[in-house]
C-alpha positions in Angstrom: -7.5 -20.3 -12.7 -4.5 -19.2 -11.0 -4.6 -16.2 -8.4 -1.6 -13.7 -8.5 -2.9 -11.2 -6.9 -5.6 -11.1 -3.7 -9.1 -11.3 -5.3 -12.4 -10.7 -3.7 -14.7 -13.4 -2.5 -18.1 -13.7 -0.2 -16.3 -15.4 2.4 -12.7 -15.6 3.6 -10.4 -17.4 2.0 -7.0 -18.6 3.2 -3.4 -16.9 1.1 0.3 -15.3 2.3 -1.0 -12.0 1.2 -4.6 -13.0 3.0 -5.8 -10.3 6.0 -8.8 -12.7 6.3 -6.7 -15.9 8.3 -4.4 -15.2 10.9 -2.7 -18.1 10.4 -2.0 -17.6 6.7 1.1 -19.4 5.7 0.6 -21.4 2.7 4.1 -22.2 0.7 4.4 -24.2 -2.5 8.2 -25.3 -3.5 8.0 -27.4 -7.4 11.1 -28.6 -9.1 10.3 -29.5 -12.9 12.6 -32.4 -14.7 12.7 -34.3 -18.0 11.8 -38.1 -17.4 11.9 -40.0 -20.9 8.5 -39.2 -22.3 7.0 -37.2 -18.9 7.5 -33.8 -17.3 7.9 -34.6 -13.9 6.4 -32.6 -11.1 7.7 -32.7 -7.4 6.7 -30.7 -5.1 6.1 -30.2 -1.1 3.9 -27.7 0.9 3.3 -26.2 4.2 0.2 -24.7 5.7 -0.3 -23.3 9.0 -3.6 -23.2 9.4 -4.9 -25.8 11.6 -8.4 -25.6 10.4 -7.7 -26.2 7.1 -4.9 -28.7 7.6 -7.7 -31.0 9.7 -10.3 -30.3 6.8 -7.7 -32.2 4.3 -7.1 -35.5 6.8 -11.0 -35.5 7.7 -12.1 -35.5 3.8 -13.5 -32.7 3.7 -11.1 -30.9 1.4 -9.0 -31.7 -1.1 -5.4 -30.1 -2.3 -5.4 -29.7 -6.5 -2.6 -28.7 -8.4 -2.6 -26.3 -11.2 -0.1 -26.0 -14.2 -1.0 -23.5 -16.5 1.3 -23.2 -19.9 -0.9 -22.6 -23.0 -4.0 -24.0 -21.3 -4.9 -25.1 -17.8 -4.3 -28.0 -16.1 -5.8 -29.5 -13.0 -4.7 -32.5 -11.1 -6.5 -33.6 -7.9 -3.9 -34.7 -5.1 -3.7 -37.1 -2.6 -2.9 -35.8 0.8 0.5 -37.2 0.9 1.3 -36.9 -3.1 4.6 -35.2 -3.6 4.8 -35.5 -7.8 3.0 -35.5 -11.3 4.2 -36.5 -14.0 2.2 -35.6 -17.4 3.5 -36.6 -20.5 5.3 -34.3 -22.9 2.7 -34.4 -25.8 -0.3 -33.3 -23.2 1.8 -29.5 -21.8 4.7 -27.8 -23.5 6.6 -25.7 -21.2 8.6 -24.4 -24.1 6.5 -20.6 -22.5 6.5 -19.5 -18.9 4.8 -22.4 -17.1 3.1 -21.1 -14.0 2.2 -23.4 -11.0 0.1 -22.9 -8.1 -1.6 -25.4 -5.4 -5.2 -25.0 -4.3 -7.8 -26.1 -1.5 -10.8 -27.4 -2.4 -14.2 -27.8 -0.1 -15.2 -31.5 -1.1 -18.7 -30.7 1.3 -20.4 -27.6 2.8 -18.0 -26.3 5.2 -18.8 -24.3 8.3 -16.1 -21.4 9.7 -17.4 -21.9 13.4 -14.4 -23.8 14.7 -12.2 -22.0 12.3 -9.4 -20.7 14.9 -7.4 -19.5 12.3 -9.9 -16.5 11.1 -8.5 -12.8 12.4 -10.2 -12.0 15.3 -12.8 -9.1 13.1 -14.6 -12.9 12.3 -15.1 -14.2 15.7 -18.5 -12.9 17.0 -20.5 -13.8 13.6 -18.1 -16.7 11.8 -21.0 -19.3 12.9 -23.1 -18.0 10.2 -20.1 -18.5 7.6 -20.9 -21.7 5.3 -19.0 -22.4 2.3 -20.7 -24.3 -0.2 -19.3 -27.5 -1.8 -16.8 -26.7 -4.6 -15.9 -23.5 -3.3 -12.2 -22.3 -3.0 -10.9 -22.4 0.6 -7.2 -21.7 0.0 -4.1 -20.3 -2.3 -0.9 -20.6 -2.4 2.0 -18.5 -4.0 2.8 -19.0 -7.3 5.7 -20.8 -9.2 6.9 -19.7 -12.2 9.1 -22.2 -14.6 10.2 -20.0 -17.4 11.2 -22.5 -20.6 13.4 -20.1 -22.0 16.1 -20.7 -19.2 18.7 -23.4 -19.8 19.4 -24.2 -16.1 15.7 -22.9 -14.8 16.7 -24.7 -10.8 20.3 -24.0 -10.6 21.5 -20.3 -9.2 24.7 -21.0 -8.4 27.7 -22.3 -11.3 31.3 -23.1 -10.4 34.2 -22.7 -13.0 37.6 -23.0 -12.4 40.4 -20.6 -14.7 43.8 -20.6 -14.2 44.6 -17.5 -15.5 42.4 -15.1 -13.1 44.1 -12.1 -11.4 42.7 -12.9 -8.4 42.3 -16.4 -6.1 38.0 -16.0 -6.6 35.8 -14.3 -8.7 32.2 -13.9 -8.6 30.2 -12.8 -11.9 26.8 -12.8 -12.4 26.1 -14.2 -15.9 22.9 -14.3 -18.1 20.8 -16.5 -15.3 23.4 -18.0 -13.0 25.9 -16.6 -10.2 29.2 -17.7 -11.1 31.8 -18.4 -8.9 35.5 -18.9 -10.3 38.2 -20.8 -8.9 42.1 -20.0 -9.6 42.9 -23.2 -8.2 40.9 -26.8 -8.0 41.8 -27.1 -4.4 39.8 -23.4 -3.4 36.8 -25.5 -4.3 37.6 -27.7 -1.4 36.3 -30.7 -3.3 35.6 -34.6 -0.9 34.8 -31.7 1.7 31.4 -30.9 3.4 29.6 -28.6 0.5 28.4 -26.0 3.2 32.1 -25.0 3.4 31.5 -23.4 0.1 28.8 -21.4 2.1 31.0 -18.3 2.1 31.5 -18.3 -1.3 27.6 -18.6 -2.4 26.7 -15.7 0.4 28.9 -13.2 -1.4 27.3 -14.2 -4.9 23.9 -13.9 -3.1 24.4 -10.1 -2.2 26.2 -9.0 -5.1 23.5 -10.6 -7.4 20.5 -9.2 -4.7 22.8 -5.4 -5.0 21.8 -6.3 -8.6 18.5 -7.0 -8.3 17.9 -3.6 -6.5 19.8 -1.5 -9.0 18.2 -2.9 -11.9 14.8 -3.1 -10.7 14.0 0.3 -8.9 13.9 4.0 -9.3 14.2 4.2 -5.6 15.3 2.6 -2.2 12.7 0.1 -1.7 11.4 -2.7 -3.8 7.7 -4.1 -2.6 8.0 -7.7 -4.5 3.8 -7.1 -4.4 4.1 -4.3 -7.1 6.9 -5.1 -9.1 6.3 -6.9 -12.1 8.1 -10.2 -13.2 12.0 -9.3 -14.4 12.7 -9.5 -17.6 16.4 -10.6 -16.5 16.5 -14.1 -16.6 19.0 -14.1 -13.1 16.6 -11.5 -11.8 13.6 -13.5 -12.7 15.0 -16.6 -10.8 15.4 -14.4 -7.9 12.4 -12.5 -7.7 10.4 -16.1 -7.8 13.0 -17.3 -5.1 11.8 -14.3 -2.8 8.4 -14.8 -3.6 8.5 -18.1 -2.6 10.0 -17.3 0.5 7.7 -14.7 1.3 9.8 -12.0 1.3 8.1 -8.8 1.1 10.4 -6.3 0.3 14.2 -5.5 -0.6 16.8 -2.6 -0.2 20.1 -2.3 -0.2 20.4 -1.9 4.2 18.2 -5.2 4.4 19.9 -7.6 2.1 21.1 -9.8 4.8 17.9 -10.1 6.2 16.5 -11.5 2.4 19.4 -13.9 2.3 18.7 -15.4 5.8 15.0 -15.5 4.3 15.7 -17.5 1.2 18.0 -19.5 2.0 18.2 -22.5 4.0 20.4 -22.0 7.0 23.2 -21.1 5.3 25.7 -19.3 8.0 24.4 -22.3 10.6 25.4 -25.3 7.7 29.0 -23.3 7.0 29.5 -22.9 10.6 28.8 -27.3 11.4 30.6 -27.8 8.9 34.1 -26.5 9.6 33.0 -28.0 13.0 32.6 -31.1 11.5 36.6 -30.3 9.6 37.3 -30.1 13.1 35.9 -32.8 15.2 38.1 -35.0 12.0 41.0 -33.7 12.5 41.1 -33.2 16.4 
């Protein structure tokens, strides 16, 4: 089964939302595509704990991956796998599709050289033996929503020569849209990043979105909201989650965009250094 929300077990067990581990971090990114008759699956994961990350190399766990559509599906991993395909007539992911990545004991495992618990564990965690089987670990949760044309892809640019202005950003149906006046203001056989500015503006107009469409007041706690029914909000909400973002208001929008995305102020500003180091 997949775990959305913490659940109660015997012993602890390591999640992002976990009080049990203090070194929790367990991230799961998944990009779904179409390869002839297969659904391909590639994904990567991080995972702080020590502890656990030795239990995977020794043997002693294992990572399995679980896509759940109309039914369940589980797929044992290698340690170093990064992708599944399954062909198209064993899943449809025509419904919300949601993926998550577990840790499996493979032998009785004993917490006493756990280092990762929170220190409330330390003066009995000898005595705490997980039996074979058991569920260790969690990770977030990804959700691939079929009804979405473009399900991976936030950002769309569109040129039109007739705008009253040189840029315009519009959030459409599940995509931020940037439009150009003019091919060249899409700086085209230049470094993509120098787009960078462009795709920040789009993030905090769609996030000022997010907020005004989502909450009756100031601040949104991602923990209690339910899934948007907005497919552009949707694709956010899952990119915060993801990220671990918490929570959202309109004073710390920056701070969510530093969160979810990948460097994005530090790749604009190397690459108009890179512009420069050309043309010095």
């Amino acid at each position: 089964m997949i775990y959305r929300k913490d659940a109660n077990f015997p012993y602890p067990v390591m999640s992002n939302t976990s009080s049990s581990f203090s070194e929790n971090y367990f991230n799961l990114d998944v990009e779904v595509s179409e390869n002839g008759e297969f659904y391909r699956f590639d994904f990567n994961y991080e995972i702080d704990s020590e502890f656990m990350k030795g239990l995977l190399i020794n043997g002693k766990a294992q990572l399995i991956l679980i896509i759940q559509s109309r039914d369940n599906k589980f797929f044992k991993l290698n340690l170093y796998q990064g992708k599944v395909e399954i062909h198209k007539s064993r899943i449809s992911i025509n419904n919300r599709t949601s993926i998550q990545m577990h840790i499996q004991a493979l032998q009785d495992i004993n917490f006493s050289e756990n280092h990762d618990l929170n220190e409330f564990y330390n003066q009995f965690k000898e005595e705490l033996n997980v039996p074979k089987f058991s569920l260790l670990g969690y990770s977030n949760v990804i959700v691939f929503d079929g009804s979405m044309k473009q399900p991976y892809q936030l950002f769309e640019k569109k040129l039109d020569e007739n705008l009253k202005s040189d840029i315009k950003i519009e959030l459409g149906l599940e995509t931020i849209i940037i439009h150009y006046k003019h091919r060249d203001y899409q700086l085209t056989g230049l470094p993509n990043a120098l787009n960078n500015a462009y795709i920040y503006t789009g993030l905090t107009k769609a996030l000022q979105s997010f907020v005004i469409n989502n909450s009756d007041d100031e601040d949104i706690y991602l923990a209690d909201l339910e899934e948007p029914e907005g497919l552009l909000d949707l694709k956010l909400y899952n990119l915060m989650k993801s990220k671990n973002v918490t929570d959202i208001n309109m004073d710390n929008i920056d701070e969510v965009i530093y969160q979810i995305s990948d460097r994005i102020v530090e790749r604009f500003t190397s690459a108009i250094k890179e512009v420069e180091s050309i043309g010095s």
